[in-house]
N, C-alpha and C positions, 0 to 999 in steps of 0.2 A: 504493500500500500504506500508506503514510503516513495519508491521510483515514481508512481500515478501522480501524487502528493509534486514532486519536484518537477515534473514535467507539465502538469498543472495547474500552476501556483495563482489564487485567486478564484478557483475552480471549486465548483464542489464535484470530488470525484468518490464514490464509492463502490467497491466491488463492480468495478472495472465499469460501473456508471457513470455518464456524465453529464449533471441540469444542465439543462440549455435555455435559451429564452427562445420565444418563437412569436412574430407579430401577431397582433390580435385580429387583423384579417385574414392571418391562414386560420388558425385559430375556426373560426367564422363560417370560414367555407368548410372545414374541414365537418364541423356541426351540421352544418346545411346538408351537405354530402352522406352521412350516416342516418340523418332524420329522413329523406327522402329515400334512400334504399331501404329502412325500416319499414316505412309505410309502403312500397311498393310489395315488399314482401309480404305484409299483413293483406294487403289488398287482393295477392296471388291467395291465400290461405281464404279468405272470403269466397274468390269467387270458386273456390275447390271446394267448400264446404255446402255453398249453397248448388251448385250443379246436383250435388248427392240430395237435394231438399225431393222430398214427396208432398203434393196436396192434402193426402191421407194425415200425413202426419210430419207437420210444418216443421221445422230448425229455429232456434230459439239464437241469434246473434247477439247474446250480451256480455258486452266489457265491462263490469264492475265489481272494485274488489275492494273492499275495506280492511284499516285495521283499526279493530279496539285495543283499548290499554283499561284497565281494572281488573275488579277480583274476579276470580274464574266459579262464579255461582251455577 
């Protein structure tokens, strides 16, 4: 750690890591980039799940999930 230490003085270097600063518009885009292929993929999972839907007997598409905090009565 020592050698990492003197070849990157001013650095935070550990276990052969090293922070970097990176600008707030890669930053941005790079957000933009993972929230849009997230949703494109839920969107594929949708329209996969509704294809399988029957009249007989509907598909229920709901996102909601909670969490409680208290005593467990």
């Amino acid at each position: 750690m020592t050698a990492e230490n003197d070849k990157f003085k001013d650095n935070i270097v550990i276990g052969g890591l090293m922070l970097c600063r990176i600008p707030g518009e890669i930053v941005d885009e790079r957000n933009e980039f993972y929230k849009k292929q997230a949703s494109s993929q839920m969107q594929a999972v949708d329209n996969s799940l509704m294809r399988e839907n029957d009249p007989r007997m509907p598909l229920f598409n709901q996102r909601k999930s909670s969490v409680k905090f208290g005593r467990g009565n």
